[in-house]
C-alpha positions in Angstrom: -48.2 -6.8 -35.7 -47.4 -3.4 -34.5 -49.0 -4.2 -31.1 -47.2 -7.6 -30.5 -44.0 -5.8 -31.1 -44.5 -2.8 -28.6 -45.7 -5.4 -26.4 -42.2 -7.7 -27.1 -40.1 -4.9 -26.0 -41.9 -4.2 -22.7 -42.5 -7.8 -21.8 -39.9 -9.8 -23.4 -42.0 -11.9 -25.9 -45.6 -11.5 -27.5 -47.3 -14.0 -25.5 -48.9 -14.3 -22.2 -47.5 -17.3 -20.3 -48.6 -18.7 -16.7 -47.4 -22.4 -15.4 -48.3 -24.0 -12.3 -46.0 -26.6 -10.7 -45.7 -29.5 -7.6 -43.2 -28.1 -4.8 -41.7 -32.1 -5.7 -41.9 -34.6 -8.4 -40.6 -38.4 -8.4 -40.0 -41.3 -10.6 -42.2 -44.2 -10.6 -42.3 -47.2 -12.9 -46.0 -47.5 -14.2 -47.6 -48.7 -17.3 -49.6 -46.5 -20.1 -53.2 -46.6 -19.6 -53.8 -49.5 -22.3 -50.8 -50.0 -23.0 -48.9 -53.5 -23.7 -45.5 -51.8 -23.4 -44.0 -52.9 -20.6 -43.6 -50.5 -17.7 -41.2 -47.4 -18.0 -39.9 -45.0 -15.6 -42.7 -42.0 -15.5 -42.2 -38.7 -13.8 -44.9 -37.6 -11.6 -45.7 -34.7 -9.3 -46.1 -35.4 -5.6 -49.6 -34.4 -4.2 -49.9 -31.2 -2.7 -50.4 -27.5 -3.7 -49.5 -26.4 -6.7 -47.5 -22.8 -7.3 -48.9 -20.5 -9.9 -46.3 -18.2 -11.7 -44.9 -17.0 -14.6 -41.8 -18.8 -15.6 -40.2 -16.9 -18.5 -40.4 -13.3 -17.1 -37.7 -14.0 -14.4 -35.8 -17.1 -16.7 -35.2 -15.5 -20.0 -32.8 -17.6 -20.9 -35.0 -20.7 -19.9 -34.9 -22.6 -23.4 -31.2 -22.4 -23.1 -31.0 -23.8 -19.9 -33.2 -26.6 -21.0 -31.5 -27.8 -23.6 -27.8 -28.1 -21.7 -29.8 -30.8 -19.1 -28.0 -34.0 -18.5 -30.1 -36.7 -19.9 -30.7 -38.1 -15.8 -33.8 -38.8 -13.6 -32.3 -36.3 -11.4 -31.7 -33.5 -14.1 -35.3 -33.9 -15.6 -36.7 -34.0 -11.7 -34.7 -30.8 -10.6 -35.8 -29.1 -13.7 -39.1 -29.9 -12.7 -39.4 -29.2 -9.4 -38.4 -25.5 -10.2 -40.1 -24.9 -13.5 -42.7 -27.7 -13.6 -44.1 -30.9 -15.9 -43.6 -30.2 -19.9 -47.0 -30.4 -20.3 -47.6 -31.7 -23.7 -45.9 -35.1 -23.6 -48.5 -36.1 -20.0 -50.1 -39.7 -20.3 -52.4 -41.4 -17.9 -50.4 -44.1 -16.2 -51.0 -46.8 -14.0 -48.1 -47.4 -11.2 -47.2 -50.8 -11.0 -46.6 -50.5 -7.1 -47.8 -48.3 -4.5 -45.6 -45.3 -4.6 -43.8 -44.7 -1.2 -45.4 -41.1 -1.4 -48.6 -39.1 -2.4 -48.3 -39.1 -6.0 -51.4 -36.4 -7.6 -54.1 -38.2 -9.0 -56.2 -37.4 -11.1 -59.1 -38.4 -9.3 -60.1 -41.0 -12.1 -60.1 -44.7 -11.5 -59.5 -47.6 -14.1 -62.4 -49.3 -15.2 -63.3 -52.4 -16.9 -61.3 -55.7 -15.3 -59.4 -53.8 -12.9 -61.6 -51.3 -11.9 -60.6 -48.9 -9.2 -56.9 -49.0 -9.6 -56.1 -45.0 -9.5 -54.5 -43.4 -12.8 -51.6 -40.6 -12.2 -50.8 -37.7 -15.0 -47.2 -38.9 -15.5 -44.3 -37.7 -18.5 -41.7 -40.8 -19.5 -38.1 -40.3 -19.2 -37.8 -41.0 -22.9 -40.2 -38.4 -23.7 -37.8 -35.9 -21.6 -35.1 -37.1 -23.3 -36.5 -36.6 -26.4 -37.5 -33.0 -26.0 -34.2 -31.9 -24.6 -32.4 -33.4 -27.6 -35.1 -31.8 -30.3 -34.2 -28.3 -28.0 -30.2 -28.9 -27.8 -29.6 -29.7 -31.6 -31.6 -26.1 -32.6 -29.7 -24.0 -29.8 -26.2 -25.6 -31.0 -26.5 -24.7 -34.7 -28.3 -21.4 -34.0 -24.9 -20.6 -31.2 -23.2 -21.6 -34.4 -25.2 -19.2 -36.5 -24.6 -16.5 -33.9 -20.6 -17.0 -33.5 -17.5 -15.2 -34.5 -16.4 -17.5 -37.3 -19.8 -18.7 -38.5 -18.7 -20.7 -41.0 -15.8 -22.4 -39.2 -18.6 -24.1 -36.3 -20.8 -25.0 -39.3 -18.7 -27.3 -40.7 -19.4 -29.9 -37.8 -22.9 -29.4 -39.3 -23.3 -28.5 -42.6 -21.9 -30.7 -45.9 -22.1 -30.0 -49.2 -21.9 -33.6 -50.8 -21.9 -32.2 -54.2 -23.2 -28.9 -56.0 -26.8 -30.2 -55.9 -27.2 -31.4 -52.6 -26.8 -30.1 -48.9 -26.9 -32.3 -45.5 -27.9 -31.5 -42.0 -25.1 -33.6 -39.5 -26.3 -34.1 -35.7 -26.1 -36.6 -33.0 -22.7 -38.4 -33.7 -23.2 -40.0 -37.7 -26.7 -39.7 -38.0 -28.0 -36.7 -41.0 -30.5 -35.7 -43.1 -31.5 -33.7 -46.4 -31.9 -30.0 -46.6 -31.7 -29.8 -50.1 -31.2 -31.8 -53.5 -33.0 -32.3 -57.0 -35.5 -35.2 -55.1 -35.5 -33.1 -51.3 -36.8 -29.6 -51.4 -35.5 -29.0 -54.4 -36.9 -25.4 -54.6 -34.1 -24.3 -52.0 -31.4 -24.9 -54.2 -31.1 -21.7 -56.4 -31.6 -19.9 -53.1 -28.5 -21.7 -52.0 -24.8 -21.0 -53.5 -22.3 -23.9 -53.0 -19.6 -24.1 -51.1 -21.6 -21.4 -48.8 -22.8 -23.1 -45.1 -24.6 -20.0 -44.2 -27.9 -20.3 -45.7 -28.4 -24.4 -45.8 -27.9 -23.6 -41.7 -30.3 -20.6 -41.4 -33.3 -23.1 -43.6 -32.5 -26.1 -41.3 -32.4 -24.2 -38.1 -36.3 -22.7 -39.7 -37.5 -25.7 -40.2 -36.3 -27.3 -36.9 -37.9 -24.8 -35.0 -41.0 -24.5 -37.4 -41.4 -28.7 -36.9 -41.6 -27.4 -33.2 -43.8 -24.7 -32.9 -46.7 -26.4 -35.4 -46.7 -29.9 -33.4 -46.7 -27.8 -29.8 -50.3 -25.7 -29.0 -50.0 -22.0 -28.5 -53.7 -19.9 -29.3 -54.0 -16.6 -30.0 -56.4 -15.2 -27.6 -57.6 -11.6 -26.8 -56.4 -10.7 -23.3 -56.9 -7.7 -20.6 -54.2 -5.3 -20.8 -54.8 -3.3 -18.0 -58.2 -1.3 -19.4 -57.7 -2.4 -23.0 -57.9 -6.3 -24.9 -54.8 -7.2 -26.9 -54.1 -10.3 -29.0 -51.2 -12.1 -26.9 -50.3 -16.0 -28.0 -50.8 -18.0 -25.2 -48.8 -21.5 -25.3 -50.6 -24.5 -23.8 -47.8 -25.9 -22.1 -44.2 -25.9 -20.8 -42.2 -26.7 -23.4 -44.4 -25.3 -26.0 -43.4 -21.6 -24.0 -39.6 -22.5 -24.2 -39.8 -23.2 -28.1 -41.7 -19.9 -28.7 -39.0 -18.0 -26.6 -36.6 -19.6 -28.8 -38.0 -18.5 -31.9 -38.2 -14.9 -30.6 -34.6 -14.6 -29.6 -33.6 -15.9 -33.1 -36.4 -13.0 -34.7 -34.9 -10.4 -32.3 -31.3 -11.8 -32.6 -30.8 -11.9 -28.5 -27.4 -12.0 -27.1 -26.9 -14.4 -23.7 -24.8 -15.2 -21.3 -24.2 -17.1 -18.6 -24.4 -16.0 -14.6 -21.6 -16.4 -13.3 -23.7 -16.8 -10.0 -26.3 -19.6 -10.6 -24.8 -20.8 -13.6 -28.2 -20.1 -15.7 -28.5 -18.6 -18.8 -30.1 -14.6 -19.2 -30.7 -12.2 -22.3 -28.5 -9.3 -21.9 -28.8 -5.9 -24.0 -32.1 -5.1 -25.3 -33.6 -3.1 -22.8 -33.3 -6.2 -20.0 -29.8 -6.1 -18.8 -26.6 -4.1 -19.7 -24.0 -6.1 -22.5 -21.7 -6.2 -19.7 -23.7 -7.8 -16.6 -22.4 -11.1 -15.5 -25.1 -11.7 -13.2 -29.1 -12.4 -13.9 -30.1 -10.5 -10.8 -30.0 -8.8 -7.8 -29.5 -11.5 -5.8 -26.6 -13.3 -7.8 -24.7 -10.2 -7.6 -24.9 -10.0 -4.1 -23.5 -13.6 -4.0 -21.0 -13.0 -6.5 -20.0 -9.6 -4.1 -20.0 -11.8 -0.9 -17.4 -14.4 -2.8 -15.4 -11.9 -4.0 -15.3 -10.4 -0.5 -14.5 -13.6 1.4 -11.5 -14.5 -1.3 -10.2 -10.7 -0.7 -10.4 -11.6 3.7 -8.6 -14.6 3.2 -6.1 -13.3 0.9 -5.1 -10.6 3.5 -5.4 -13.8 6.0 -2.6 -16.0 4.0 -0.7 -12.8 3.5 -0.2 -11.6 7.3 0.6 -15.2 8.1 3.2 -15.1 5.9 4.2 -11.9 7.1 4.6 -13.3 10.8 6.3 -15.4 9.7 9.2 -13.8 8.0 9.6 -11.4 11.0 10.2 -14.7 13.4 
């Protein structure tokens, strides 16, 4: 334990995380391999060479990020083109048409009746969808959690319909149990009523918990320089973002928003100072180019009205 935690505060997390991703990905409408469904949109990386690199070291904030995505083809495709496939949800697929571009096979080929028709390592929109909602529910009662008035956001999710049991409200009407006499009842004396504190803290665990045991991540023994550590190692996108997650609710992380890219970054903590309102080097440039050009034509609109007073 003492090792993964010196190792947290020079890396950032415990784990040791490298993705490869397709410069372009596109949506295709195929069928499942074997599957009587009939076909759905499928995103797919275009053929070509992939990039090797290590996503969360420069995108701290990446879970965040993930969970704000519009529910489009073309927010799922842009996240992917920059960060890559999920990785967990990938299905063979058959496309239904001959894609107007070089989608990646997988170099296998369909056997049996159709034999020869080439199969393509494809993730479905719903599957997207579904994983962005799982991610956006947690983030949104763990920025609760982390607010000002805690107990004032909680009460668009937290209810109390009685002394004995507790509900979990998301997504519009839809709810579920977190604790009554039939449902977990061993949470209850931990819980005082009206308090929405705790109920939240247990639902947002086992949210994230429901996560990170369906999601593969391996401990493994890695080079550190001259020595072998034990480092996690997630086996796929998404399974990385929900592990980042849990660590910024272990370490309590603070966030915030660039104000040049728009993405979200950790500050404090060793990364970046509590007041930065840039992720980098090269946002703050921007942001001191913008504020340069507003400043030049500022003086612009101010001599022009000087001119023309003097007239």
């Amino acid at each position: 334990m003492t090792q993964l935690q010196t190792r947290d505060m020079r890396h950032g997390q415990p784990f040791e995380f490298a993705w490869r991703a397709a410069d372009d990905h596109q949506w295709i409408e195929a069928n499942a391999l074997d599957s009587a469904h009939k076909p759905r949109a499928y995103l797919v990386p275009v053929a070509g060479m992939l990039k090797g690199y290590k996503p969360l070291e420069s995108a701290t904030g990446l879970f965040r990020d993930f969970s704000q995505l519009e529910r489009t083809e073309d927010a799922f495709r842009g996240f992917a083109n920059k960060y890559g496939m999920l990785g967990a949800g990938s299905s063979l697929v058959i496309p239904t048409s001959s894609p107007q571009f070089a989608v990646a096979s997988t170099g296998i080929t369909r056997q049996g009746k159709k034999k020869g028709e080439p199969l393509v390592l494809g993730e479905s929109f719903d599957f997207w969808a579904e994983q962005v909602s799982a991610m956006n529910r947690a983030v949104q009662l763990w920025a609760a959690l982390s607010s000002a008035t805690p107990q004032d956001k909680l009460r668009n999710f937290i209810e109390w319909r009685d002394e004995g049991s507790v509900i979990y409200r998301h997504s519009g009407e839809a709810w579920e149990w977190i604790a009554t006499k039939f449902h977990h009842p061993e949470l209850l004396p931990r819980l005082q009523y009206p308090d929405l504190l705790q109920p939240a803290w247990y639902q947002l665990q086992n949210l994230v918990n429901q996560q990170l045991e369906k999601l593969a991540s391996c401990p493994q023994l890695l080079w550190e320089r001259t020595k072998l550590l034990l480092f996690i190692r997630p086996q796929s996108l998404i399974a990385a973002m929900w592990l980042q997650f849990a660590l910024a609710i272990d370490g309590e992380r603070q966030y915030r928003r660039c104000e040049g890219c728009g993405r979200w970054f950790e500050i404090g903590g060793g990364r970046m100072r509590t007041d930065s309102q840039t992720c980098g080097q090269t946002c703050r440039q921007r942001k001191h180019r913008e504020r340069q050009k507003k400043a030049a034509h500022k003086t612009r609109r101010g001599n022009i009205h000087g001119s023309r007073k003097t007239r």
